[in-house]
C-alpha positions as CSV (number, residue, x, y, z in Angstrom):
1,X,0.0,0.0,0.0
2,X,1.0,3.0,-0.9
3,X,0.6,6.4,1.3
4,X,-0.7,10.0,-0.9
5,X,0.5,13.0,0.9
6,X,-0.9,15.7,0.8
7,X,-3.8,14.5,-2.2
8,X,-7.2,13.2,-1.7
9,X,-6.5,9.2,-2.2
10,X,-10.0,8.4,-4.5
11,X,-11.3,4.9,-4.8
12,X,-12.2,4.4,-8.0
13,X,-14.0,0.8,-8.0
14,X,-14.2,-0.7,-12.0
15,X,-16.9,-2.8,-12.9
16,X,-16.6,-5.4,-15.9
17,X,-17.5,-3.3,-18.9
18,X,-16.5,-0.2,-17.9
19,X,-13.7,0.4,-21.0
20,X,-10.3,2.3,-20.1
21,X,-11.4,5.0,-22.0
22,X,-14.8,5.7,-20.3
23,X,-12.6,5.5,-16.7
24,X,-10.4,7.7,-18.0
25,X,-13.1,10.1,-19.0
26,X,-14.6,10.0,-15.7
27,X,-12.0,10.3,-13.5
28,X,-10.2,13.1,-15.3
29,X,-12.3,16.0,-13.8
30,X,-11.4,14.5,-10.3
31,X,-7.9,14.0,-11.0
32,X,-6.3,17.6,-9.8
33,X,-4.3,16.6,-6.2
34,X,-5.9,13.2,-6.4
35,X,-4.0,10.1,-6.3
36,X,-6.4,7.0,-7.5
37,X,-6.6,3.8,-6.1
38,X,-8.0,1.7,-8.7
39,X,-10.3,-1.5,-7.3
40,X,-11.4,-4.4,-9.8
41,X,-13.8,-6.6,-8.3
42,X,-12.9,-10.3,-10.1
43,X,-15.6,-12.2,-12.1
44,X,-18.0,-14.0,-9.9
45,X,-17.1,-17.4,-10.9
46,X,-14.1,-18.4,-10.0
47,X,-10.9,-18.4,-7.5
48,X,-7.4,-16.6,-7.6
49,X,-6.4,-19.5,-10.0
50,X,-9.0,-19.2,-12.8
51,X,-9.4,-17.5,-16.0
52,X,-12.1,-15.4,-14.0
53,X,-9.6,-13.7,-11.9
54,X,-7.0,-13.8,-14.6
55,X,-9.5,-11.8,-16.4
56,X,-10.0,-9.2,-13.2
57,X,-6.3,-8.9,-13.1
58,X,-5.6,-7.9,-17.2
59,X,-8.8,-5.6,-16.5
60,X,-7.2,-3.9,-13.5
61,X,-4.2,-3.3,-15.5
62,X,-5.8,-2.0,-18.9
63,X,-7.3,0.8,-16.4
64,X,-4.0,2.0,-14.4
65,X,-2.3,2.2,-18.1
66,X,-4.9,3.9,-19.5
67,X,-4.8,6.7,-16.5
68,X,-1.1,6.6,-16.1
69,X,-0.9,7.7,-19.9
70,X,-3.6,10.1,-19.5
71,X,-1.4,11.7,-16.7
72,X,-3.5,10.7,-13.8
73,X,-1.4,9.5,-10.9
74,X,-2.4,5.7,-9.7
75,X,-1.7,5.2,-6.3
76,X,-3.0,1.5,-5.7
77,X,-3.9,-1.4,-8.3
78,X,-6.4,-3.8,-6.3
79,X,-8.1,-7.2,-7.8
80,X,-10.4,-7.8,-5.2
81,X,-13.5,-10.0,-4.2
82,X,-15.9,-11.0,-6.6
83,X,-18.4,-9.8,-3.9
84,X,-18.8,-6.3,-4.9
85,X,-19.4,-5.4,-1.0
86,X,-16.5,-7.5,0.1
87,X,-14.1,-6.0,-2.3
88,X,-15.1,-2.0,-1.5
89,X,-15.4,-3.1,2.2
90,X,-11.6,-4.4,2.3
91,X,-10.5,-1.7,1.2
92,X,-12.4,1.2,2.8
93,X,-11.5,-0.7,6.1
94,X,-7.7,-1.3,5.2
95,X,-6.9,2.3,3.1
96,X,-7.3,6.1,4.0
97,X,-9.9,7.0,1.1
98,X,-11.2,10.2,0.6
99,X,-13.8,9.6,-2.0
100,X,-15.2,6.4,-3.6
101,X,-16.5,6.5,-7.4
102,X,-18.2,3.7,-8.9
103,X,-17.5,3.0,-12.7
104,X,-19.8,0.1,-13.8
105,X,-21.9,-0.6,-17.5
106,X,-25.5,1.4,-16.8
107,X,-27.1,-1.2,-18.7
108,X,-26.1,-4.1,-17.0
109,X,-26.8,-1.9,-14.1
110,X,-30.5,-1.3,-14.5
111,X,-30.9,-4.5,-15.5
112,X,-30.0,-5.7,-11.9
113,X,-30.8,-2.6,-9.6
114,X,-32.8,0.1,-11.7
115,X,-33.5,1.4,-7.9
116,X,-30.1,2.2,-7.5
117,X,-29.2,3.9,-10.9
118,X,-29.9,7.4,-12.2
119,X,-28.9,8.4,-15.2
């Protein structure tokens, strides 16, 4: 773990479609004395050994490229739980965050929780 001095440390949690490009674009007007610690829950079938968590792990990666080359400073790079609540929970209880933003596909969203979406 890494400590952000004097910067707002940002939890950015990553769902499964949300693209590098759309992350970027959303954490940009955040990004001035922020440092961003990135969180990609892993695929909910599967253990650290599968292609599920392989999957999670080439996901979390694409991101902290895609922000480092966009000149956005990435503090932390965290595969995490499957459990979407378990993941954010780990780290909220293990990290000083300042802010949490949650970066998932709306569809897929509303689909599941339309009580829990606006738009």
């Amino acid at each position: 773990m890494q400590i952000v001095k004097n910067k707002r440390n940002v939890l950015a949690i990553v769902g499964r479609e949300a693209e590098p490009p759309i992350v970027v674009d959303a954490l940009r007007p955040r990004a001035e004395d922020t440092g961003f610690t990135l969180l990609v829950p892993a695929s909910p079938h599967g253990g650290p050994d599968s292609a599920d968590w392989a999957d999670a792990l080439a996901r979390a990666e694409a991101v902290a490229t895609a922000l480092r080359e966009a000149g956005l400073e990435v503090v932390e790079t965290i595969v995490g739980d499957a459990d979407f609540a378990a993941a954010a929970g780990d780290v909220l209880h293990s990290r000083e965050i300042d802010d949490v933003v949650v970066l998932i596909d709306p569809e897929a969203a509303i689909l599941t929780r339309p009580d829990l979406v606006t738009a």
